[in-house]
C-alpha positions as CSV (number, residue, x, y, z in Angstrom):
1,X,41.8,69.1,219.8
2,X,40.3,71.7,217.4
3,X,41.8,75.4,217.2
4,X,39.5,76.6,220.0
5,X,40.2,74.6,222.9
6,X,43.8,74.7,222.1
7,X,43.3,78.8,222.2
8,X,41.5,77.9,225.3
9,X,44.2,75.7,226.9
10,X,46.8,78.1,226.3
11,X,44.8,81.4,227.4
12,X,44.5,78.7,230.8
13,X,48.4,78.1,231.0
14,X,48.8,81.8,230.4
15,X,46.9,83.1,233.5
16,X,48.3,80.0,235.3
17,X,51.9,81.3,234.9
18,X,50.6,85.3,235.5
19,X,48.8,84.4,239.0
20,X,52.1,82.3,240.3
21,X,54.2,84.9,239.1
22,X,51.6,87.4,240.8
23,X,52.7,85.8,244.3
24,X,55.8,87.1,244.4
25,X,54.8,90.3,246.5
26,X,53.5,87.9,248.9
27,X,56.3,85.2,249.1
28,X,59.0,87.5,249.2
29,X,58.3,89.3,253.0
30,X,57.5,85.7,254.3
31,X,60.8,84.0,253.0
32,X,62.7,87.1,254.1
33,X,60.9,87.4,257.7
34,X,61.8,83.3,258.0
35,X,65.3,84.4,257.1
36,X,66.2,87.0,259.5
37,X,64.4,84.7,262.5
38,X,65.1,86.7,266.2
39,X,61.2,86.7,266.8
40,X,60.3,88.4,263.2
41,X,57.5,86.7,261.1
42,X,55.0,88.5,258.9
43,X,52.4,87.9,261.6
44,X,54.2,90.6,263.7
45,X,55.0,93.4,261.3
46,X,52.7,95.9,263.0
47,X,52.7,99.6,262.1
48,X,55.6,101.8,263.6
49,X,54.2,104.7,264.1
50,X,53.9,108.4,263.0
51,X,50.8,108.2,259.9
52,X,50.7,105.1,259.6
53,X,49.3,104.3,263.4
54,X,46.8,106.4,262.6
55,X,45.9,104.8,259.4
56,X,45.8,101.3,261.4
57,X,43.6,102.5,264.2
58,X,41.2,104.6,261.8
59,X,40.5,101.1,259.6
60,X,40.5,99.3,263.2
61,X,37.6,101.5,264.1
62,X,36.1,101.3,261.0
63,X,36.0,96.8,260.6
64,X,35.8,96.3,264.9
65,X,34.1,98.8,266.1
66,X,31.2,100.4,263.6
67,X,33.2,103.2,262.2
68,X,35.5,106.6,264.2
69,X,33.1,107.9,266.7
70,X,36.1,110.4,267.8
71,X,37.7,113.3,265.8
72,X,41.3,112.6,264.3
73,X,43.2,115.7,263.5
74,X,45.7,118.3,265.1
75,X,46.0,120.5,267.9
76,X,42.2,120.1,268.1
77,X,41.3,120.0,264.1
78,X,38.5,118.4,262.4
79,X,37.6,117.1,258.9
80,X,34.7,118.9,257.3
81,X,33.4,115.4,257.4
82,X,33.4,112.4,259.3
83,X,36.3,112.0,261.9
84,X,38.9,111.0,259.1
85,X,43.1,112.1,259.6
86,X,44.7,114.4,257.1
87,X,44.8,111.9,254.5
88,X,41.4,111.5,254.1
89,X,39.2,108.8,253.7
90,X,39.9,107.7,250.1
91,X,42.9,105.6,251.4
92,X,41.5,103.5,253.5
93,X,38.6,102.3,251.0
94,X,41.3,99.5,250.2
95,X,42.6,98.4,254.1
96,X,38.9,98.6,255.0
97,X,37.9,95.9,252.3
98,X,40.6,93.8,253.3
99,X,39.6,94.4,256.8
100,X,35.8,92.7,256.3
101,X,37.0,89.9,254.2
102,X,40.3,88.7,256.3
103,X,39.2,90.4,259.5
104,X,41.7,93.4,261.0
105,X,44.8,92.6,263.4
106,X,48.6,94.2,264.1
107,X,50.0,93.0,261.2
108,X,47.0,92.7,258.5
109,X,48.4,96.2,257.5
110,X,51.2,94.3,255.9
111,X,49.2,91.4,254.7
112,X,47.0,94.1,252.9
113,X,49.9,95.9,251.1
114,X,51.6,92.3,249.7
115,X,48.2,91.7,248.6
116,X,47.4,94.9,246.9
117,X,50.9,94.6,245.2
118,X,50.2,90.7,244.5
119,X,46.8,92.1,243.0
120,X,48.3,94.8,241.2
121,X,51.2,92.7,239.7
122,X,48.3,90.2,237.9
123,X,46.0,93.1,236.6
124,X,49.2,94.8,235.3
125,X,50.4,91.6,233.5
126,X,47.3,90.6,232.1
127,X,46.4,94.5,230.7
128,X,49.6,94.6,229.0
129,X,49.0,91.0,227.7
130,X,52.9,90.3,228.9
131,X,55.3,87.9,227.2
132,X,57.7,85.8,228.5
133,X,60.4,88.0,227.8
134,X,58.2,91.1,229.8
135,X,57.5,88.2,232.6
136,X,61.2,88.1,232.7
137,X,62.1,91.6,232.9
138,X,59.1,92.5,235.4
139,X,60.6,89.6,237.9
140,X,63.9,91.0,237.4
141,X,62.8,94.8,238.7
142,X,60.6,93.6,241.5
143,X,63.1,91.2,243.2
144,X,65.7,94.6,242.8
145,X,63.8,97.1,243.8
146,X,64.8,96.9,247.4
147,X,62.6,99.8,248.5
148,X,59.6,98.3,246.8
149,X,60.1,95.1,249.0
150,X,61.1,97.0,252.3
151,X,58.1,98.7,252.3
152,X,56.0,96.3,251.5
153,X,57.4,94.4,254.7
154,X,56.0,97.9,257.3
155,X,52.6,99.0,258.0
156,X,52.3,101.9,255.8
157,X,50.8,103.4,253.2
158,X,53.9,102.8,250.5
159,X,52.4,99.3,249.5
160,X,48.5,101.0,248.4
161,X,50.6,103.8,246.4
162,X,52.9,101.6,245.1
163,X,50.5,98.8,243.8
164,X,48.2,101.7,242.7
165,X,51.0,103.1,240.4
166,X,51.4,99.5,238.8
167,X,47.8,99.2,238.0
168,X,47.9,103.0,236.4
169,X,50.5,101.9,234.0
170,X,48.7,99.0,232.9
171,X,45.7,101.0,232.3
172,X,47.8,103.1,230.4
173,X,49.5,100.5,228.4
174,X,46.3,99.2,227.9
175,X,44.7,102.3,226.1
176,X,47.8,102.9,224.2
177,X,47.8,99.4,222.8
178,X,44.1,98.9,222.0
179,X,43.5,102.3,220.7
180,X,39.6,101.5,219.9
181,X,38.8,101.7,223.9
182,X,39.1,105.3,222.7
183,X,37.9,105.4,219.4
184,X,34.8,103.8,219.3
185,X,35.3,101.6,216.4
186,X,34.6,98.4,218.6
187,X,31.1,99.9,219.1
188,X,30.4,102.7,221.8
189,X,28.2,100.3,224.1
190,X,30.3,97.8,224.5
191,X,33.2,100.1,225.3
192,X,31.6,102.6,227.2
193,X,32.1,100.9,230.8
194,X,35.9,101.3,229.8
195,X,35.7,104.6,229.5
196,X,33.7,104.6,233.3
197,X,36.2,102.5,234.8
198,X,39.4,104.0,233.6
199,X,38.0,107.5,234.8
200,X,37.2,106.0,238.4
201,X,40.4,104.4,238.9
202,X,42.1,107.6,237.6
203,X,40.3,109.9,240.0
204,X,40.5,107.6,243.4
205,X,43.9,106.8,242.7
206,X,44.4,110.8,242.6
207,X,42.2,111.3,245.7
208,X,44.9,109.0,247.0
209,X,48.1,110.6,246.3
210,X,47.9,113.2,244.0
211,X,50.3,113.0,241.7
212,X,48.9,110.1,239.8
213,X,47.4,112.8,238.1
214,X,50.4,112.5,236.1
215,X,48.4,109.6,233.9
216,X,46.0,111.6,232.6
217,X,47.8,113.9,229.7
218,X,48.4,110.1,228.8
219,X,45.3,109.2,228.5
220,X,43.7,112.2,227.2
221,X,46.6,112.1,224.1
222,X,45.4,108.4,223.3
223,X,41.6,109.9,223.5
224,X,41.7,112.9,221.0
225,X,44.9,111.0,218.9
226,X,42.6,110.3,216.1
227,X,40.4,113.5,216.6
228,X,40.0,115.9,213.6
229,X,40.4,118.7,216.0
230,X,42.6,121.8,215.7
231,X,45.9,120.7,218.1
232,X,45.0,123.9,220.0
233,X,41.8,123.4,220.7
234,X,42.5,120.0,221.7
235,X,45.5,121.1,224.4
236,X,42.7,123.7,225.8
237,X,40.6,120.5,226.1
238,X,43.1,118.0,227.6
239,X,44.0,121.3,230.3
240,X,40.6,121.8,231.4
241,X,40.1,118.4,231.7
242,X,43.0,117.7,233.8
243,X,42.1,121.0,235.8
244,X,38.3,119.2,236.2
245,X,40.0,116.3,237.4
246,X,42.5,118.0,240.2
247,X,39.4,120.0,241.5
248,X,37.5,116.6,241.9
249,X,40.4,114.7,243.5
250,X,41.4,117.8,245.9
251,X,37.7,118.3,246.7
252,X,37.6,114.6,248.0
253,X,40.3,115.2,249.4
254,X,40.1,118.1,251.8
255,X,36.5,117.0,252.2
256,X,37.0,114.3,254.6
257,X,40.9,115.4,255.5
258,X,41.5,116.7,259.2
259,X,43.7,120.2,258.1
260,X,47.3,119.6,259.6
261,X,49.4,122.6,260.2
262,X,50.6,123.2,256.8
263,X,47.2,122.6,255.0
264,X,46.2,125.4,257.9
265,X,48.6,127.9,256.7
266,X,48.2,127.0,253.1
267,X,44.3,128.0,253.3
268,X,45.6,131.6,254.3
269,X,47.9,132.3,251.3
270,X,47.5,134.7,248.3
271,X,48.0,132.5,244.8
272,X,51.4,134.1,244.3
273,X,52.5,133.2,247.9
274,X,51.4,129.7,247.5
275,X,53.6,129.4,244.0
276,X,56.8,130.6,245.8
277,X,56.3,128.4,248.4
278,X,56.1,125.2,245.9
279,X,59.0,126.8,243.8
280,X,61.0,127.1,247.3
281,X,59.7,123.3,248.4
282,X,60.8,122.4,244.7
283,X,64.5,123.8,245.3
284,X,65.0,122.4,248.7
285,X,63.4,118.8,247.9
286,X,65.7,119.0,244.8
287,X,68.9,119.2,247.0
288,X,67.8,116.7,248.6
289,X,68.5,114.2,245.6
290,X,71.7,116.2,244.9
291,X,74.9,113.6,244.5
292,X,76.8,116.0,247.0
293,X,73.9,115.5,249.6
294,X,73.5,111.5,249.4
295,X,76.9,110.3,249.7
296,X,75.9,111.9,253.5
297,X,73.2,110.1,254.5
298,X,73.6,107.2,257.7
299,X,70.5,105.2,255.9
300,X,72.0,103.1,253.3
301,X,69.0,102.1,251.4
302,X,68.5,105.6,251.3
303,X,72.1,106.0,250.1
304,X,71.6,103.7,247.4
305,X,68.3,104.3,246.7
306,X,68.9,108.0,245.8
307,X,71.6,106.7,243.2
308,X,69.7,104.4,241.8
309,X,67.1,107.0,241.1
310,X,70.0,109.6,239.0
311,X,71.2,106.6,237.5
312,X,67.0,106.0,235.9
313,X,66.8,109.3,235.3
314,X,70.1,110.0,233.4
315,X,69.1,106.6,231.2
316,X,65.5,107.5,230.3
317,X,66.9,110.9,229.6
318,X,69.3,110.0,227.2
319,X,67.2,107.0,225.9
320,X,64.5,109.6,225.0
321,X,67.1,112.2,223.5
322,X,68.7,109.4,221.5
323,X,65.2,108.0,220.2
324,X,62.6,110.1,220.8
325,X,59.6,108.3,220.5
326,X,56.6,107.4,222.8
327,X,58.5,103.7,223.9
328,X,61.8,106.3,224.9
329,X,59.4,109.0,226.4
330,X,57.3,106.9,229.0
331,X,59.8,105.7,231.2
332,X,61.2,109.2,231.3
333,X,57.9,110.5,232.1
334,X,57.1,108.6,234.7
335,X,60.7,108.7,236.6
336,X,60.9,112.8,235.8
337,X,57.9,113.5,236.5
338,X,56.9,112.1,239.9
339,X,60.2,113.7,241.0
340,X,59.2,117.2,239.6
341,X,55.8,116.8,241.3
342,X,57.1,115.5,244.9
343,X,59.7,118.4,245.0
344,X,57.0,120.2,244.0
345,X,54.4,119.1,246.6
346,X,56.2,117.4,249.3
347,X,58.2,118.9,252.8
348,X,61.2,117.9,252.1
349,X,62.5,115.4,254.5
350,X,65.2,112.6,252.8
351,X,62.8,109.6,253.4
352,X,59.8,111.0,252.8
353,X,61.1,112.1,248.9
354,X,62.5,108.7,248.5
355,X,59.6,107.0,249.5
356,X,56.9,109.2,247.5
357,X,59.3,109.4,244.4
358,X,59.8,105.2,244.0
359,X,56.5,105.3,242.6
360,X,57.6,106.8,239.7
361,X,60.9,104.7,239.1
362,X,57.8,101.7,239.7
363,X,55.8,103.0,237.2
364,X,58.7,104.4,234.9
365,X,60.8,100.5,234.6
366,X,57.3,98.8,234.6
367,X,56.6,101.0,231.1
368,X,60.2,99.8,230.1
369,X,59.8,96.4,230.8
370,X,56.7,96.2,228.3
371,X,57.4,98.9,225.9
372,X,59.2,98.3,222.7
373,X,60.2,99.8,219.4
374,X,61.9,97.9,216.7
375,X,62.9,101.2,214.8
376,X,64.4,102.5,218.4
377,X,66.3,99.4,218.5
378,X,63.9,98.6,221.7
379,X,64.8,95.1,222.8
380,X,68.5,96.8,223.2
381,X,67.5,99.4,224.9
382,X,65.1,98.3,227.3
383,X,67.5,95.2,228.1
384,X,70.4,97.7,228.6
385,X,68.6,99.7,231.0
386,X,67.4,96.9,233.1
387,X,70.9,95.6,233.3
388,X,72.0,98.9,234.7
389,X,69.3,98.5,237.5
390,X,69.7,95.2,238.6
391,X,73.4,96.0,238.4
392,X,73.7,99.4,240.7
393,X,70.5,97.6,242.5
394,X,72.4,94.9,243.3
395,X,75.2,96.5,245.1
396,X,72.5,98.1,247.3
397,X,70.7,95.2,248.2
398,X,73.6,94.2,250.6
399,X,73.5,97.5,252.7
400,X,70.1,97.2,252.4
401,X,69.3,93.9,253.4
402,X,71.4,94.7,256.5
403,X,69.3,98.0,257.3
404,X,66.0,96.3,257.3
405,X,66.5,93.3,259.0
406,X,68.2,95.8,262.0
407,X,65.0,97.9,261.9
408,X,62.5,95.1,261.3
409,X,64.5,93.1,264.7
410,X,65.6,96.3,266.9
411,X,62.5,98.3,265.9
412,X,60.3,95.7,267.9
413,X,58.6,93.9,265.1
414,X,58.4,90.8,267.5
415,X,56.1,88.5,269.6
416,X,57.2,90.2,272.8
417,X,56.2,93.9,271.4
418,X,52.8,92.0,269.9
419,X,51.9,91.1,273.1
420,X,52.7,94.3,275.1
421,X,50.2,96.3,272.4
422,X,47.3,94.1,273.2
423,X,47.7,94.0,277.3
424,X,48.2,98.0,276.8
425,X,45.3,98.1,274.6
426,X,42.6,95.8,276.8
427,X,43.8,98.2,279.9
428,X,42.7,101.8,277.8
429,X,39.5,99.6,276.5
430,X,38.4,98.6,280.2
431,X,38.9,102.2,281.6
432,X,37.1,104.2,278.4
433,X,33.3,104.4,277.2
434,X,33.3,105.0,273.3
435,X,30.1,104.8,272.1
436,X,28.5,105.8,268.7
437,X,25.7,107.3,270.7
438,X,27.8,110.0,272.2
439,X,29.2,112.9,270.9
440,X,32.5,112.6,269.2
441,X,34.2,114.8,271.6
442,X,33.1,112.4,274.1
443,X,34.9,109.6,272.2
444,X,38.0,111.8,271.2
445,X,41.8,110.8,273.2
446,X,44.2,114.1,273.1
447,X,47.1,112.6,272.1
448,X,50.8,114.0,273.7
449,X,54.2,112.6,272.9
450,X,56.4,110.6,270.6
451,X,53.8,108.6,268.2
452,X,55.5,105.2,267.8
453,X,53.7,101.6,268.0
454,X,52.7,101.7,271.4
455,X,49.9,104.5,270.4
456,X,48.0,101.5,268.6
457,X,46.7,100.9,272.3
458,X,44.9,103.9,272.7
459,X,41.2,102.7,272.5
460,X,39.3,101.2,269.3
461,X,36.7,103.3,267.7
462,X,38.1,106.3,269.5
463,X,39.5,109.5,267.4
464,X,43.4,110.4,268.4
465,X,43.8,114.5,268.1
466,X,47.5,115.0,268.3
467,X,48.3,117.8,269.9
468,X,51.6,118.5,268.9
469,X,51.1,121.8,270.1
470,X,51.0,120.5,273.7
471,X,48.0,123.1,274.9
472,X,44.9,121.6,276.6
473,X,41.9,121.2,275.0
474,X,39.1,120.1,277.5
475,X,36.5,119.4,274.5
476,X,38.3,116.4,274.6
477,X,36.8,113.5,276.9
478,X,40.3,111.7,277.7
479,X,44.0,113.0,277.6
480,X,47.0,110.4,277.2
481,X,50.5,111.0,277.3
482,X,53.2,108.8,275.6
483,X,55.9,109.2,278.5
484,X,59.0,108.2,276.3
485,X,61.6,110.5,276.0
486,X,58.9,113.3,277.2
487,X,59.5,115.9,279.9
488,X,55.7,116.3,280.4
489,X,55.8,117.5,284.1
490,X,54.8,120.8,283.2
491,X,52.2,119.3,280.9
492,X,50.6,117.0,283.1
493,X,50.0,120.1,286.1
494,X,48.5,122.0,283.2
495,X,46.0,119.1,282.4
496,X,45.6,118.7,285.7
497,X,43.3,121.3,286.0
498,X,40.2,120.1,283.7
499,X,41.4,116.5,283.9
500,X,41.9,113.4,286.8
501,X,44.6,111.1,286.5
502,X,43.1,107.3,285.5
503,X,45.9,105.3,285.4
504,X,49.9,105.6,285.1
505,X,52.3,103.0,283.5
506,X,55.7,102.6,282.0
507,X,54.1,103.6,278.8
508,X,51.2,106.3,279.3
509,X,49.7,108.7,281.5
510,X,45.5,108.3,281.0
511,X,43.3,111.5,282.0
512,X,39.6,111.8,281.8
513,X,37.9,114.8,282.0
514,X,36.3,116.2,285.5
């Protein structure tokens, strides 16, 4: 065989070995479902509740039933556009995809995060053109990092961050590596739909959680590296460009996003009110990861999670101040960073910060399993930090373990809860008229109470508006109470007056309007 088709053969075994090791996201939430048994397989894994019920019925409108013909939003809010929930439509680009080709059911919320993390595992090995030593190392941190998994096993939106993150490193490995994408000295033609792409994933994946925008000083350092410009000029540049690019992706953003309360109040603040705000949100959110506070927290992963997160940051720290160069300063970046900006950004609640801020420890160990610098010592060093996370990742995984398959079995991820969400659901779809030809109001459901799985009955193609606020708004065509845990006596007399009772259950009250 001459030189070629051995190239050939090998570039074949190559992407062989990348794909099966790309199946990992996938395998590992079946083989653990078929472990912990009780009624728990990866067909059941439906949404909980809370945003991510919302995301599930918005993409179940959108595949079944022709698109929202109802407003989503909050105590009666709408989206400048569309009838999308505070996140926006951006998000659900991805579900909805998955949706037309696969079809959309309970659980395919799972089924589409594995496979957006299976997806994102092979584009990240193959733009990083991974050893076997990298292979190694990246198989190591996935079958560790027990939050990664956990959340790939619910119905939320963890999995699309999460495998957006690992594509964003790879992109910027990729540009770092192969410093002509950049430069134009493989011809500006054939590069130029580079340039396109790299700037469309950049600014989706933003519109989609914004701190990705944490990629582009990145890539705008590996653009104007080789630039003759004065370094001044070119930090004015790489600024305005980053400030181009927040405008675009918060633009999208708002655009088609329902205001919630905060966003509400937000709208209403001087500049200077809005800064100590974030600097406040950053103080509290950064007690939140305070060693004094975890060792309180019931939630073990949590536990474990948060001390696995100091651990990665006091390594990449020290890594950096030992060696600082751009194989030492990556990894710190990305695990640094993403916690400044959630504290910066987010509420403030334990699991919400630990959820948001594993994209960073992703995208931060990812860099570490590929990077290397023979002057830094780098195989040392990025073997010795591994260790130290599969070793305090490893104690965790026992609490862990336990933790999710407890919430996975009690929470009602089972046949039996399956099959009380459809019967529930065909009930609201036989007593409800949503049609694309009416006005949305017509097809909007005021939404009252607790918001856990059951609220996946309330009728497809419909728009939820939860009003948390618990005041009547008759605009609405149909009312529906989620009884649990609810004194909603008081509630139901005020309804009473611009709506009729349609039917009662263990689970709802449903109210149309007079």
């Amino acid at each position: 065989m001459d030189k070629k088709g051995t190239f050939f053969l090998c570039k074949i075994k190559k992407i062989f070995i990348v794909f099966i090791i790309s199946l990992i996201p996938i395998i590992f939430p079946v083989l653990l479902t078929s472990i912990i048994g009780d009624g728990v397989s990866i067909r059941t894994l439906c949404a909980s509740g809370g945003d991510s019920a919302f995301w599930w019925m918005q993409i179940d409108a959108l595949v079944n039933y022709g698109g929202i013909h109802g407003y989503y939003g909050f105590n009666g809010s709408v989206a400048p556009f569309g009838g999308f929930y505070n996140w926006g439509a951006a998000p659900l680009f991805p579900y909805f995809v998955f949706g037309k080709l696969f079809g959309w059911k309970l659980y395919s919320m799972t089924l589409a995060n594995v496979a957006m993390l299976s997806v994102a595992m092979f584009a990240f090995l193959t733009l990083t053109n991974a050893t076997k030593a990298n292979i190694v190392k990246v198989v190591a941190f996935y079958m560790c990092s027990f939050y990664t998994v956990g959340y790939s096993m619910y119905a939320t939106s963890e999995g699309e961050r999460y495998a957006l993150g690992m594509i964003l490193v790879g992109i910027v490995l990729y540009v770092h590596k192969n410093e002509s994408i950049f430069s134009g000295t493989n011809g500006r033609k054939r590069i130029i739909w580079q340039e396109v792409g790299i700037f469309i994933a950049v600014i989706f994946s933003s519109t989609v959680f914004l701190p990705f925008l944490i990629v582009l000083p990145l890539l705008m350092y590996d653009y104007f590296k080789r630039c003759k410009w004065n370094i001044i000029i070119k930090v004015c540049f790489i600024i305005s460009i980053c400030a181009v690019c927040t405008l675009i992706a918060m633009t999208g953003l708002h655009f088609t996003s329902a205001p919630f309360g905060v966003a509400e109040a937000t709208d209403n603040m001087g500049l200077w009110i809005l800064i100590k705000s974030m600097i406040n949100g950053l103080v509290n959110n950064l007690e939140v990861v305070n060693l004094f506070n975890v060792i309180h927290y019931d939630s073990k992963p949590m536990f474990w999670f948060f001390i696995v997160y100091i651990v990665m940051v006091a390594v990449t720290v020290y890594n950096f101040l030992r060696v600082p160069k751009y194989s030492t300063f990556l990894p710190m970046y990305y695990i640094v960073g993403f916690l400044v900006g959630i504290c910066l950004l987010d509420t403030g609640e334990p699991n919400s910060v630990a959820r948001l801020i594993n994209t960073g420890l992703i995208m931060g160990l990812l860099s570490e399993c590929i990077l290397k610098d023979k002057e830094a010592n780098g195989d040392t060093r990025t073997l010795g930090t591994m260790i130290v996370f599969v070793i305090v990742s490893t104690l965790a995984i026992s609490g862990a373990w336990k933790m999710y398959k407890n919430a996975l079995v009690e929470g009602g991820h089972t046949y039996e809860i399956r099959e009380n969400l459809v019967a529930e659901r065909n009930k609201f779809d036989e007593l409800t008229d949503i049609s694309k030809s009416k006005d949305r109001y017509d097809n909007t459901v005021a939404y009252y109470g607790v918001i856990d799985r059951m609220c996946l009955s309330v009728p497809g193609g419909s728009g939820i508006n939860y009003m948390y606020n618990m005041q009547v708004d008759s605009r609405m065509k149909y009312a529906v109470i989620r009884t649990e845990n609810l004194d909603y006596s008081d509630l139901l007399a005020n309804l009473e007056a611009d709506y009729d009772i349609v039917f009662q259950d263990e689970y709802f009250v449903m109210m149309e309007r007079q």
